[in-house]
N, C-alpha and C positions, 0 to 999 in steps of 0.2 A: 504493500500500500504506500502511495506517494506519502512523502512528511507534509507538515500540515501548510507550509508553505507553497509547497510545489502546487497540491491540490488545491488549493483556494484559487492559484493563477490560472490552471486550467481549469476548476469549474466554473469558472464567473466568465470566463474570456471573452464569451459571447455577448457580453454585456455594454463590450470595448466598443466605444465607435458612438455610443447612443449616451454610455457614463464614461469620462474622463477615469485612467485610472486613479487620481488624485482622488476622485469623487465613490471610486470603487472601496476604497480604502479607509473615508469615512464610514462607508454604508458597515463593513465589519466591523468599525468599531461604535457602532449605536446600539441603542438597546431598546427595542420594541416591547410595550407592554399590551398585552392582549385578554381582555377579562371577558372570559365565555369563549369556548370552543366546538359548537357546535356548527350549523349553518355557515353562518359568515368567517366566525372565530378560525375552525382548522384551516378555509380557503385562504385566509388571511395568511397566518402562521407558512404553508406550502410558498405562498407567493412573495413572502419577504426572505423564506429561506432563500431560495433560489434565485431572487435580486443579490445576495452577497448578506444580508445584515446578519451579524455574529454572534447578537446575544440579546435574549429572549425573556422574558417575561410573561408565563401562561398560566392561567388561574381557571378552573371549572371543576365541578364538584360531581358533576354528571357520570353519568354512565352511556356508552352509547348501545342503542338498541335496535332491532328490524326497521323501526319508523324513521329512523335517522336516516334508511341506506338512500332516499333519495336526492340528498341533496349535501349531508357532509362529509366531508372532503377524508376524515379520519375514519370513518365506519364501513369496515368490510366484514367480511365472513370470516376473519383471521380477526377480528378485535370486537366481535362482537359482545357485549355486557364488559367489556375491558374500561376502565375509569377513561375519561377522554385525554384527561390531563396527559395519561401515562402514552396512549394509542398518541396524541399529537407531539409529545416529543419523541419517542420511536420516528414521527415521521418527518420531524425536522432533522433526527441524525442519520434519519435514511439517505439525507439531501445533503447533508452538510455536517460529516461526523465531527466534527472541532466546532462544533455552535456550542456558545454557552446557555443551556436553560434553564433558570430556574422555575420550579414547578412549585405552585400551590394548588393543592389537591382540592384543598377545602374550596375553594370559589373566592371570591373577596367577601370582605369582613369589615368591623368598624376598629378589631381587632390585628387586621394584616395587612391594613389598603397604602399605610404608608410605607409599610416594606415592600410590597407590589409594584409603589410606582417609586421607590429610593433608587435612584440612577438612570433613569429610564429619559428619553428622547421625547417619546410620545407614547400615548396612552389610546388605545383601540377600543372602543364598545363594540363586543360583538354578545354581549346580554341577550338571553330571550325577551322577547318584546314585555313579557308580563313580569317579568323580576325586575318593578321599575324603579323599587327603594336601591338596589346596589347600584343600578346605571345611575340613579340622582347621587351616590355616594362617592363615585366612580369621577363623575363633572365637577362636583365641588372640590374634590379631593386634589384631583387633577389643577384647576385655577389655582387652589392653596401650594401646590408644586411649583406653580407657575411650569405647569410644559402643555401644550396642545393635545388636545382631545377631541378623538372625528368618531362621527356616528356615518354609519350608511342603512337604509334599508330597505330590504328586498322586498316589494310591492309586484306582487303576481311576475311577469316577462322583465321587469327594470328595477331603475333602483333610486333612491336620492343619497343625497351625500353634504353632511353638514360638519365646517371647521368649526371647534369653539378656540380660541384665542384667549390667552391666559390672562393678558391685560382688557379684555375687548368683552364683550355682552354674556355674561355668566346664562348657564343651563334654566336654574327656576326665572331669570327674566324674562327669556327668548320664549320660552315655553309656556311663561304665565303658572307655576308652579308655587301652591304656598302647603305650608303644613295643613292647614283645617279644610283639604278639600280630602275628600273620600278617594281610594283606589282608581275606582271606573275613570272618575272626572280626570286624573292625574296621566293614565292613560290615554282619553279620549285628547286629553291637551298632545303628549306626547306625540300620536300616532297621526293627527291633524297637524302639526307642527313640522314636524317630519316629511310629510305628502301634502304641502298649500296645495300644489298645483293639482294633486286628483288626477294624473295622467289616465291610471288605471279604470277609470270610476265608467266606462263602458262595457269593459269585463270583467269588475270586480269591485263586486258593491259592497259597503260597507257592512252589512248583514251578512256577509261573508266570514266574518271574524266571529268566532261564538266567545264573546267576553267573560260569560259563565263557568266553563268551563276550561277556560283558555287556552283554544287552540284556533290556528289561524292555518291558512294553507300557506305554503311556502315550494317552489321551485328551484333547481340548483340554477338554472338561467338568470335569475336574480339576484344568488348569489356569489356566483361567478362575477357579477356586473358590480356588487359591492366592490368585488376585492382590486377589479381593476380601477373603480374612480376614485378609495381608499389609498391604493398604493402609490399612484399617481401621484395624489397629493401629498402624502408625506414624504416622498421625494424631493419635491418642491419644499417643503417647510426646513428640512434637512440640509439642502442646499439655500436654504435662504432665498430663494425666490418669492415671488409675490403671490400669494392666497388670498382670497375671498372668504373670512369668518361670520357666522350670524351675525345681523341678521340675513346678509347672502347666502343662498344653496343651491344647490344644482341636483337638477332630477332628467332621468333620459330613460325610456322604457321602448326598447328596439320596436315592439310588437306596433306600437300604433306610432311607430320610427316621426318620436316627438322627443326634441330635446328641449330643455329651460332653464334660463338661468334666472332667477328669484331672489328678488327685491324686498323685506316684508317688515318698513320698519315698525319697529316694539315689537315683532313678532308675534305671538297670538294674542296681544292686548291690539295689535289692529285692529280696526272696526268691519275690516273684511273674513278674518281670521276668525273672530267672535261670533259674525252671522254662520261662516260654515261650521262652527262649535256646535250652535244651537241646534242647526237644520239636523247634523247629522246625529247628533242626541236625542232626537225628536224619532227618526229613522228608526234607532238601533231602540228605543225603548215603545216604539208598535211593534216592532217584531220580536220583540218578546226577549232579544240577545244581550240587553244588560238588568 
């Protein structure tokens, strides 16, 4: 087996031409933090392996199971009920055996969130859409770091993609986020916040989402589409280029091959953001889904 030199030059090489090797050579020395590995989480994890970046920060408490196999990236027939944590660093030293990763098994905590993100470049939400106290835990934690925190999510065929900016418009303003609203509400802010634009909303109605029980349908096409407008941009943030943080986002869903870029300020305290609050609360509580 090549030293750990030799190999990092030839697996990355490919990369020559598009990153400077200057720029190659940052990328192993950053440290990605990634809390949730399922859907987006291992796609994510695969796709920063394999850009060069050398050290790792991955957190999920999960297990992965049959219902996983269609869309994450870490779930086969050889890791089936295997912890993900453990199945997604397996699969980042399958890509890059000298990665350094650390693993938290447990998921993030209010107990581990600062070791989680202690050294880290940037901070990944790939959370299941309903565990929304860690993701809220995850954004503040993160500002309190002072280092960048991006959400992406996979909305049926596409995806959005939201920078938070450590100096710039914190997670409960963007979102309109306070302690004394109940679960759903906090949610229903998040997931409208998330998707202003509604690309999907011809084949994929909000009644779609059963909030009861919480489970939402999900496609690996979307998820795929996270990891690329996710890694993209932290590229850019890394090299210091210019990013667009909330209240700017960007949403692109191939299937109705629409893309946007999104303007939205105060973010869900808009007076347009509020009307689609209502309307779509109104929706989801006729049909009986919250």
């Amino acid at each position: 087996m090549l030293n750990k030199e030799e190999f990092y030059k030839e697996a990355f090489s490919r990369n020559n031409g598009l990153l400077t090797l200057e720029q190659q050579e940052q990328l192993r020395n950053t440290t990605i933090a990634i809390a949730g590995l399922g859907g987006v989480g291992g796609i994510y994890a695969s796709t920063f392996a394999r850009l060069g970046f050398g050290k790792f920060h991955i957190a999920d408490f999960d297990t992965g199971e049959l219902v996983n196999m269609n869309r994450q990236q870490s779930t086969t027939m050889d890791t089936l009920h295997m912890p993900k944590s453990e199945a997604v660093e397996k699969m980042i030293h399958s890509i890059n055996p000298y990665a350094e990763v650390t693993v938290f098994p447990q998921g993030i905590n209010a107990e581990n969130i600062d070791e989680f993100l202690s050294g880290a470049d940037v901070a990944l939400d790939a959370i299941d859409f309903f565990c929304f106290e860690a993701r809220r835990m995850l954004f503040i934690s993160a500002q309190k770091h002072n280092i960048f925190a991006l959400t992406a999510g996979p909305v049926g065929f596409g995806s959005s993609m939201l920078v938070f900016d450590p100096q710039g418009m914190s997670f409960d303003d963007y979102f309109d986020i306070h302690d004394a609203q109940d679960q759903t509400t906090k949610l229903l802010h998040f997931g409208l916040g998330l998707t202003p634009t509604l690309l999907q909303r011809h084949y994929f109605k909000p009644e779609g989402v059963n909030w009861k029980e919480k489970k939402a349908p999900s496609l690996v096409t979307g998820t795929l589409l996270c990891a690329n407008l996710i890694s993209t941009e932290v590229l850019k943030i890394i090299f210091r280029e210019k990013v667009y943080p909330v209240p700017y986002s960007l949403h692109f869903d191939p299937y109705v091959r629409t893309l946007k870029k999104v303007y939205i300020p105060f973010g869900n305290r808009n007076i347009w953001q509020r009307i689609k609050l209502f309307i779509v609360s109104r929706i989801l509580k006729s049909k009986g889904r919250v």
